[in-house]
Steps between C-alpha positions, in 0.01 A plus 500: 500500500587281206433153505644214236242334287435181655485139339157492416483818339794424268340160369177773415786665321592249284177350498363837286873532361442163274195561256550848517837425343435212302251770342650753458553449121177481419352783768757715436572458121836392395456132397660618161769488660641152580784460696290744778176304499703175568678626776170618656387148499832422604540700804147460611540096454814505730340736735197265532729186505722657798180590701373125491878383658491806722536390856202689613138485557391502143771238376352221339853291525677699767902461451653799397572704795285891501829687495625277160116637416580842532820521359330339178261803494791730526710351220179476335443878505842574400468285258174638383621868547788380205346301307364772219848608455697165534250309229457805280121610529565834684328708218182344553396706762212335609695155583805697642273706736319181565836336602615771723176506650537132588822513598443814737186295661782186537765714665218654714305252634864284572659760679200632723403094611597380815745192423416261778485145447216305585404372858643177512188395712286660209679325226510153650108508550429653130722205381286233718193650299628470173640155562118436606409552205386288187802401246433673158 
């Protein structure tokens, strides 16, 4: 029987989602074209960014609630899955395909994860931790 991705496995998701994205130019070969290799860095800087405020386990400053999380991923991927079109590098196949492929894994991974919210319990003793620890 199928089972939504939980929590945890959707911060792995983004977790490998980041560098593989913020990459991509370079592993994949299109940083001749521009406008694609800075939305790579882009995308993969606001997915990173949006994991650290994630209210969840692996949320370095936990405030933005998971579901807010997940609907980022979406828009991201439907973003992503436009993008070669709407900013005029569709010909370059390798970036386009690289695009779709991104935002296929977005729209993937953010509709199969289960979108419950934290424990309260949980969250309130992962915040006691981080307030334990040392001011940067």
């Amino acid at each position: 029987m199928w089972q939504p991705i939980p929590r945890l496995y959707h911060g792995i998701a983004d977790a490998s989602f980041v560098p593989a994205v913020a990459t991509a130019p370079e592993t994949v070969g299109f940083t001749e074209e521009p406008i694609a290799t800075t939305l790579c860095r882009a995308i993969s800087a606001g997915t990173m960014i949006s994991g650290l405020i994630t209210k969840a386990e692996w949320g370095a400053v936990p405030v933005m609630p998971f579901k807010a999380h997940v609907a980022l991923d979406l828009a991201i991927g439907v973003f992503s899955l436009a993008a070669p079109w709407a900013f005029g590098f569709a010909q370059n196949t390798k970036a386009r395909n690289t695009f779709l492929a991104m935002g296929a894994v977005g729209l993937v991974v953010g509709l199969l994860t289960q979108v419950d919210e934290m424990d309260p319990e949980k969250e309130r003793i992962l915040r006691l931790k981080a307030d334990a620890l040392p001011a940067l």
